[in-house]
C-alpha positions as CSV (number, residue, x, y, z in Angstrom):
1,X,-18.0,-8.5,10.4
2,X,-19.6,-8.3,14.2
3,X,-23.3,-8.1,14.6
4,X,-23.8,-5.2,16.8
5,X,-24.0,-7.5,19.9
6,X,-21.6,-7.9,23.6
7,X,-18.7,-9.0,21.8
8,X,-18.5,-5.7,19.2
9,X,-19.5,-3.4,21.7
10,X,-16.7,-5.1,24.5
11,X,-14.1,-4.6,21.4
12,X,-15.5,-1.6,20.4
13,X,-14.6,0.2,23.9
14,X,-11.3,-1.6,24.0
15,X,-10.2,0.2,21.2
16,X,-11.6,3.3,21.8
17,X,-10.0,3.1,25.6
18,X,-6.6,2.3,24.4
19,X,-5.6,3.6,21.4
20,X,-8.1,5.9,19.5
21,X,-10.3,7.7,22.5
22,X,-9.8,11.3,23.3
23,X,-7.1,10.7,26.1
24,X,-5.4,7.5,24.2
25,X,-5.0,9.8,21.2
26,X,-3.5,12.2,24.0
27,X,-1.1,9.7,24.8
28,X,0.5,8.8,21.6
29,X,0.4,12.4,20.5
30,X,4.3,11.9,20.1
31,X,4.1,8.9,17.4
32,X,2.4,11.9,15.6
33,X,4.6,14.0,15.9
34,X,7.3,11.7,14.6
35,X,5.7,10.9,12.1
36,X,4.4,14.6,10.6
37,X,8.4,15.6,11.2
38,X,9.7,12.4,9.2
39,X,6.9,13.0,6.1
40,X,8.4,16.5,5.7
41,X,11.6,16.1,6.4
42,X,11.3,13.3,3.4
43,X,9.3,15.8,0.9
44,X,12.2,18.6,1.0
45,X,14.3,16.0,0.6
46,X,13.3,14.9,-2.5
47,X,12.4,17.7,-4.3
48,X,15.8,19.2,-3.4
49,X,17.3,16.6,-4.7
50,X,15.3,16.0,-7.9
51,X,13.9,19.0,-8.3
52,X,12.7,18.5,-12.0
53,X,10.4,15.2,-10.5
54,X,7.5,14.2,-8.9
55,X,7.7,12.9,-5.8
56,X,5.1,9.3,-4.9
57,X,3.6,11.4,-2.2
58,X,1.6,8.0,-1.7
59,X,4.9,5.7,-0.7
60,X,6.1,7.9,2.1
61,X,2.8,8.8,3.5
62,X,1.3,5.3,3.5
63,X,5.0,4.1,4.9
64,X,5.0,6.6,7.7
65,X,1.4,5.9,8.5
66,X,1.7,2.1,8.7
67,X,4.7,2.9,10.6
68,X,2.2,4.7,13.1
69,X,0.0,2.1,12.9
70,X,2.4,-0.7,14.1
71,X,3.2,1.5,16.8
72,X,-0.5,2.3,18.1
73,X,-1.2,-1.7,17.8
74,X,1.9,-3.5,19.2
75,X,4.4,-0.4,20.6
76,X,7.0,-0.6,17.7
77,X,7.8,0.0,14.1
78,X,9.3,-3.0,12.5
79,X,12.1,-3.6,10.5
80,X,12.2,-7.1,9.2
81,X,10.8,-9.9,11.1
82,X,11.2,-14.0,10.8
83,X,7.8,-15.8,10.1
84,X,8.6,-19.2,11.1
85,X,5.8,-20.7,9.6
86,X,6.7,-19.4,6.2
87,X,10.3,-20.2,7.0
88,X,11.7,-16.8,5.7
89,X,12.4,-13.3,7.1
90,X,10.1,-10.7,5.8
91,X,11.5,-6.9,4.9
92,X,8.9,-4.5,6.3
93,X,7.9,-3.8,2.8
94,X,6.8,-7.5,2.2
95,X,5.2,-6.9,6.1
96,X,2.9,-3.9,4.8
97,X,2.3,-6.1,1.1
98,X,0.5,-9.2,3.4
99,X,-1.1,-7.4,5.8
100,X,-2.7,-4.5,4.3
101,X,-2.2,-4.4,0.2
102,X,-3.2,-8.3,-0.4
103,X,-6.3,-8.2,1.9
104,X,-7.7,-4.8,-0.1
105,X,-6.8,-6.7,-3.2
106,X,-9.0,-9.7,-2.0
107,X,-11.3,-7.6,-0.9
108,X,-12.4,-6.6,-4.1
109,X,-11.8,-10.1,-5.9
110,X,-14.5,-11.3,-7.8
111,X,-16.1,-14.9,-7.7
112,X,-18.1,-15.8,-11.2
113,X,-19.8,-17.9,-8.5
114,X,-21.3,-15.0,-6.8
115,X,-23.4,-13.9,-10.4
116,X,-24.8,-17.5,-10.6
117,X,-25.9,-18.3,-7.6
118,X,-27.6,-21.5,-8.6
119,X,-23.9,-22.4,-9.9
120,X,-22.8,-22.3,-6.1
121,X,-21.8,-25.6,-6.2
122,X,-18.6,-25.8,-8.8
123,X,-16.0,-25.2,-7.2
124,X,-13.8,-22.1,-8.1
125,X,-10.3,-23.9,-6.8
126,X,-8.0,-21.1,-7.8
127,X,-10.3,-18.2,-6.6
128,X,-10.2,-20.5,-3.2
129,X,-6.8,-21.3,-3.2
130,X,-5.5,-17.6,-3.5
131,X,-7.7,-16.3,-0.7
132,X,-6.6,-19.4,2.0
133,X,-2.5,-18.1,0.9
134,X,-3.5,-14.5,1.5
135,X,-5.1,-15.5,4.6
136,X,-2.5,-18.2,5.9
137,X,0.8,-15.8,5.5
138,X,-1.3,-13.2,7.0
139,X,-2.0,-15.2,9.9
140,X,1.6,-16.2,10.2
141,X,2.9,-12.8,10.1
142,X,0.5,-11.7,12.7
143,X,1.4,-14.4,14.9
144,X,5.0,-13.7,14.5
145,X,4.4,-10.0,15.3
146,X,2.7,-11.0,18.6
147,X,5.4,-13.3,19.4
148,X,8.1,-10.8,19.1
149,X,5.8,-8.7,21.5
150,X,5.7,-11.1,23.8
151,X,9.6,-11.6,24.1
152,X,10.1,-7.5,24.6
153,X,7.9,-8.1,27.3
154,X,9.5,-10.7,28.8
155,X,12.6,-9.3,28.7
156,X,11.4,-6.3,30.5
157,X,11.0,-4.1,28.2
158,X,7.7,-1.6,29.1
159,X,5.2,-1.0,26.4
160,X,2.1,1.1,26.0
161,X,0.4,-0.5,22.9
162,X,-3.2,-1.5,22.0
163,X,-1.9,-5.2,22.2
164,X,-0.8,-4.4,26.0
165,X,-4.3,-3.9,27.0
166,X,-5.6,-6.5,25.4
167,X,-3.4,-9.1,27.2
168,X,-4.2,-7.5,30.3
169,X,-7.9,-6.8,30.2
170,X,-9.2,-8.8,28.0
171,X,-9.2,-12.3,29.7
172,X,-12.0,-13.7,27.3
173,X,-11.0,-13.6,23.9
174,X,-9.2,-15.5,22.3
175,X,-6.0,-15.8,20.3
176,X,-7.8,-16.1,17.2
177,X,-9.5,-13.1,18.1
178,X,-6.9,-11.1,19.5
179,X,-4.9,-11.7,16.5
180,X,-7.7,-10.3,14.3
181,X,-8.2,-7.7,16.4
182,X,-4.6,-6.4,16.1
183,X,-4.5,-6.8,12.5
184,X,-7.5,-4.9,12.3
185,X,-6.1,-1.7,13.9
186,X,-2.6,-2.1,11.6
187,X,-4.9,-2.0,8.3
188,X,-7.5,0.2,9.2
189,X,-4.4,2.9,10.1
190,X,-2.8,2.4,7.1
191,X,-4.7,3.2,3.6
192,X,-7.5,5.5,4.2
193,X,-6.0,8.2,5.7
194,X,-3.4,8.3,3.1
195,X,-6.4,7.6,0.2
196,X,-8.3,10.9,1.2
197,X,-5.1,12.7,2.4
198,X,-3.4,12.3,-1.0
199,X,-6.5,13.6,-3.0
200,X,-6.6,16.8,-0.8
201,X,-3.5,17.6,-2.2
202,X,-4.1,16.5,-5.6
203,X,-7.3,19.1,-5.7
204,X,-5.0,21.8,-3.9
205,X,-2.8,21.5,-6.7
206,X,-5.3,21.9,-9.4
207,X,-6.7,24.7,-7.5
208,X,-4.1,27.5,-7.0
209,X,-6.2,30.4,-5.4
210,X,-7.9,27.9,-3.2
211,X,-4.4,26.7,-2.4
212,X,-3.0,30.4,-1.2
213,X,-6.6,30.7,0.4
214,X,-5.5,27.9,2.6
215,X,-2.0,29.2,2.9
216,X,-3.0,32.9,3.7
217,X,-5.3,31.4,6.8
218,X,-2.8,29.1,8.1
219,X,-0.1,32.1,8.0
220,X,-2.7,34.6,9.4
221,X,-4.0,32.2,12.9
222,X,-0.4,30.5,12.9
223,X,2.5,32.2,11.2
224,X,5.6,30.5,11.0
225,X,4.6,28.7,14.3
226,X,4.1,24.5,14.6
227,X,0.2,24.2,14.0
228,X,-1.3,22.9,18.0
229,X,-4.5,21.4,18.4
230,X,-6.0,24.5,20.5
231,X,-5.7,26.5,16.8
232,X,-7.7,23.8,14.9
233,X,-10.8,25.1,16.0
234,X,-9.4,28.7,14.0
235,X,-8.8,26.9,10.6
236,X,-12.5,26.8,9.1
237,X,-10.9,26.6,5.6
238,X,-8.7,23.7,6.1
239,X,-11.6,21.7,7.9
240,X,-13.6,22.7,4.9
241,X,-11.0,21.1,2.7
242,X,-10.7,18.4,3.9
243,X,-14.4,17.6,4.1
244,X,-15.1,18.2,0.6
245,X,-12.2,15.8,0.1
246,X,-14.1,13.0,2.0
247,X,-17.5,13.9,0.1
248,X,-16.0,13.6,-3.5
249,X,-13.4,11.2,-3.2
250,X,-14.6,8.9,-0.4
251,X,-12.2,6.4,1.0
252,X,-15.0,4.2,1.2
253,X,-17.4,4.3,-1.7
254,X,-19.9,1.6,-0.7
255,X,-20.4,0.9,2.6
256,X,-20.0,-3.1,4.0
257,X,-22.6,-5.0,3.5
258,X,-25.1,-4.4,6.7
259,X,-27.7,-7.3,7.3
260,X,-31.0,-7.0,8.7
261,X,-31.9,-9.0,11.5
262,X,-35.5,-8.2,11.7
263,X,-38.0,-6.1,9.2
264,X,-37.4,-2.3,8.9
265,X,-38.4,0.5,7.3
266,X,-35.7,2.8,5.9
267,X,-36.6,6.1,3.9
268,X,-40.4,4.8,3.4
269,X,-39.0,1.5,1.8
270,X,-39.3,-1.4,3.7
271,X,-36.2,-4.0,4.1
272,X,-37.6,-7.6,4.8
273,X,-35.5,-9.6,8.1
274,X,-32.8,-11.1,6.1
275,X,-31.7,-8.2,3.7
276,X,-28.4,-7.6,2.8
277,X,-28.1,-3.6,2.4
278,X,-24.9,-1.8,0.8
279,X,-24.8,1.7,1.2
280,X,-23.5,3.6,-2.0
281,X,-21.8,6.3,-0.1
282,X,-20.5,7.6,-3.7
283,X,-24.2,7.9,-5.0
284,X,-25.3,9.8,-1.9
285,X,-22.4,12.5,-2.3
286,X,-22.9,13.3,-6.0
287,X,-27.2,13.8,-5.3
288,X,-27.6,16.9,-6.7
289,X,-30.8,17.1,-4.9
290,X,-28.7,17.4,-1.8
291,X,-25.2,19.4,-3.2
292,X,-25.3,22.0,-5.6
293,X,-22.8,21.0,-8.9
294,X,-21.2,17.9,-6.5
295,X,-18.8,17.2,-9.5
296,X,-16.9,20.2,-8.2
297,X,-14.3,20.2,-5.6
298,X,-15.5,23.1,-3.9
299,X,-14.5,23.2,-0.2
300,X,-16.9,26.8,0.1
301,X,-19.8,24.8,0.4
302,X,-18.9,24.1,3.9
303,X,-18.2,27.6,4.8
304,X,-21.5,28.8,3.1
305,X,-23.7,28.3,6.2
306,X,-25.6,25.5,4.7
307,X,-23.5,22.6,5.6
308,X,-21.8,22.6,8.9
309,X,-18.0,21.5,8.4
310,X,-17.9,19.5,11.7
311,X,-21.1,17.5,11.1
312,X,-19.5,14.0,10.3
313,X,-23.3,12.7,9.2
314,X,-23.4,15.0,5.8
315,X,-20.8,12.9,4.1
316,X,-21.1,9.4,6.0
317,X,-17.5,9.7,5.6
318,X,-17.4,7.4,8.6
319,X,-20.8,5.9,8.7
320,X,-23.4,6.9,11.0
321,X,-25.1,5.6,14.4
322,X,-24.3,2.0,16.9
323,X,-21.8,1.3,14.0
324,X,-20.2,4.2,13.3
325,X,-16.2,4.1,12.9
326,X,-14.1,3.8,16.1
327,X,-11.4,5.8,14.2
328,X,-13.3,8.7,13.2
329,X,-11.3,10.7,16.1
330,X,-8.3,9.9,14.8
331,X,-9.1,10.3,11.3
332,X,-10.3,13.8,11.9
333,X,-8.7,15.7,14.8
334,X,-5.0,13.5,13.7
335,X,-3.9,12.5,10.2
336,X,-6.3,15.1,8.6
337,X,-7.0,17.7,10.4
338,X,-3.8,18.1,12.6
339,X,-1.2,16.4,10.4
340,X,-2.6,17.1,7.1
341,X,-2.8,20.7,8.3
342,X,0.9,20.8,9.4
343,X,2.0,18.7,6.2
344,X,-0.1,21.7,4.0
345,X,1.9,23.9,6.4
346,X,5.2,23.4,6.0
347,X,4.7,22.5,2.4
348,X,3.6,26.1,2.0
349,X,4.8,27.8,4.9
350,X,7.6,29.0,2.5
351,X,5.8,30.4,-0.1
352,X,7.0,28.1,-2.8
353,X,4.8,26.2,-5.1
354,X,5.8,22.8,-3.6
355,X,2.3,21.0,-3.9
356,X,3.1,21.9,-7.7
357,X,6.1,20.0,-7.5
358,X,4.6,17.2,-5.7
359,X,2.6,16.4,-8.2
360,X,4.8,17.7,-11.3
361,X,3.7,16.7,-14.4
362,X,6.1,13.6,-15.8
363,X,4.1,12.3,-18.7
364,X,1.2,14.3,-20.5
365,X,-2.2,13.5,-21.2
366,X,-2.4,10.4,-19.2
367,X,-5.6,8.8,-17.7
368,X,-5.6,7.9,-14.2
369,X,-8.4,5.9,-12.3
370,X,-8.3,5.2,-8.6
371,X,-10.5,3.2,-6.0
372,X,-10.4,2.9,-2.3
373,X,-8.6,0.1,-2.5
374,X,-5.9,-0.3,-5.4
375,X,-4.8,1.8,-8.1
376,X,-4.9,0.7,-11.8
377,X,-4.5,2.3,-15.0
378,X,-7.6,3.1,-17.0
379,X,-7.3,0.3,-20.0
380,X,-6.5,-2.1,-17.0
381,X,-9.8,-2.1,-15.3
382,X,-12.9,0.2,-15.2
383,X,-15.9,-0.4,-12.3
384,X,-17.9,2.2,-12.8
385,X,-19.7,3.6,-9.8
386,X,-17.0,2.9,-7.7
387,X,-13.7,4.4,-10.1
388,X,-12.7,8.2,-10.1
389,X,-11.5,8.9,-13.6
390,X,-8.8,11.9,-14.1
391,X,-9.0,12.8,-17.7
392,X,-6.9,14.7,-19.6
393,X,-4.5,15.3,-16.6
394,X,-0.9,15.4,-16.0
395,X,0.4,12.1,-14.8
396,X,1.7,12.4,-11.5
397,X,3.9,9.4,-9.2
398,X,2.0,9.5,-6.0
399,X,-1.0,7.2,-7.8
């Protein structure tokens, strides 16, 4: 991770210029668009056609987002592609498993090596050897991505794409940097909008009055009408949703480690130059010196007066200050609040109980646990300030 220094804040505006500013998000407003229409489209689709099952709310949401993602960062959704430096041509499943599922995997990998530090100096060969594979074929399929960029290009082809500005105005980075930089905006796209999208709908469907309170609002400012972003501003209740979403089931429960450059004081306590500091975003949103019962999903606490539903800072949902997320625009104003809002819509817009059959029950009394990053049954693996337990719940397919 980037010190806050030249090089992030030269990156930093790069992004934000050409793909997740105000007037960048303005210009790929139709890969939205496509994207909300295909999600629906696929939702009645399956519960029309298996009425009596759930439907994995997760696999076409995630697929439609990384979908979006590849679009934003090199100007097309792909299909297969040929790696040659893995010899093999990849389905866009396998694409999406390298890039985005194996890193969060790693991610969360643990080295014994790491509790004994003093033991350092044994090495940990297959803990070694499964990181430099992830990292290899996810170098190779970047590379390979970029490549087949480059031959659109060549062959005329024009292409608006975050990749496109990159080539042209960044003339001093490199291509190992440039590769990481794409590969950054693929993944960053790709899980945590669906993470805290997903659990939205999950609580609406526990929740059946809150779920017609959101319905009756979003009939009474937009009817039958496609939900525009000059009506977001009117929808208090969705914003309010979606905002208790982020505070109880945070995409990101523990902040990246931050380090300390120089001695600090930080909420009275002082943090010596040198200090590694995690933020425990989890801990801070279930303080019940700051949020009355915060084991409640209770989006009214946002409506109440005491906690503004636009201010970003109450939840560090995405951080705070120099380092705060590039893609909090996006994250907000797109995939939550504008496509969330028309997915709840059109969902609802009916009046059928579809969320119900979203999430119908297939199995009884199961126990579900979910982080951030993967999802695992409960006897497979508990962590436990950073796992969400469901108990006594009805199993449903999108986890």
């Amino acid at each position: 991770m980037s010190d806050y220094n030249e090089y992030y804040k030269t990156v930093k505006r790069h992004i934000l210029t050409s793909t997740l500013g105000s007037n960048a998000q303005k210009r790929h407003h139709i890969h939205r668009d496509i994207m909300i229409d295909s999600i629906t489209k696929q939702f009645r689709t399956l519960v029309e056609a298996h009425p009596s099952e759930a439907v994995n709310f997760r696999k076409v949401f995630q697929s439609e987002l990384f979908g979006l993602s590849l679009k934003q960062a090199i100007g097309k959704d792909i299909e297969s592609i040929y790696v040659e430096e893995l010899g093999t041509v990849l389905s866009r499943d396998e694409i999406f498993k390298i890039l985005v599922i194996d890193p969060m995997e790693g991610a969360i990998e643990v080295d014994w090596r790491d509790f004994f530090p003093y033991l350092k100096w044994i090495p940990n060969r297959s803990f070694e050897k499964r990181l430099q594979q992830m990292y290899s074929r996810r170098e190779a399929v970047m590379k390979a991505l970029i490549k087949e960029h480059m031959k659109r290009i060549a062959f005329g082809e024009e292409i608006n794409c975050y990749l496109d500005y990159l080539v042209s105005e960044a003339n001093t980075l490199t291509e190992q940097q440039m590769l990481m930089l794409i590969w950054e905006a693929i993944i960053e796209s790709s899980d945590t909008t669906a993470v805290v999208t997903e659990w939205a709908m999950y609580e609406l469907s526990r929740n059946p009055e809150k779920q017609n309170r959101l319905y009756q609002e979003i009939q009474n400012i937009c009817g039958f009408d496609k939900i525009t972003e000059d009506k977001l501003c009117k929808l208090p209740y969705l914003s309010a949703v979606f905002h208790e979403t982020l505070r109880k089931h945070s995409p990101v429960p523990i902040v990246p480690l931050r380090y300390a450059h120089e001695d600090a004081q930080l909420g009275g306590y002082h943090i010596p130059a040198g200090s590694e500091i995690a933020i425990n975003i989890y801990g801070c949103n279930m303080d019940k010196k700051i949020w009355d019962c915060p084991e409640e999903w209770n989006p009214e606490r946002f409506l109440d007066g005491k906690n503004d539903s636009m201010d970003l800072h109450k939840t560090m949902a995405f951080g705070g200050g120099k380092r705060v997320c590039a893609g909090a625009l996006q994250a907000m104003s797109q995939e939550i609040d504008e496509g969330g809002k028309e997915v709840l819509m059109r969902l609802l817009v009916d009046q059928t109980d579809l969320l119900s059959l979203i999430f119908q029950s297939t199995s009884q009394s199961s126990q579900i646990c979910t982080t951030a990053f993967i999802d695992l049954h409960a006897d497979d693996l508990e962590i436990a300030s950073l796992v969400n337990k469901v108990k006594d719940s009805t199993h449903f397919s999108a986890f």
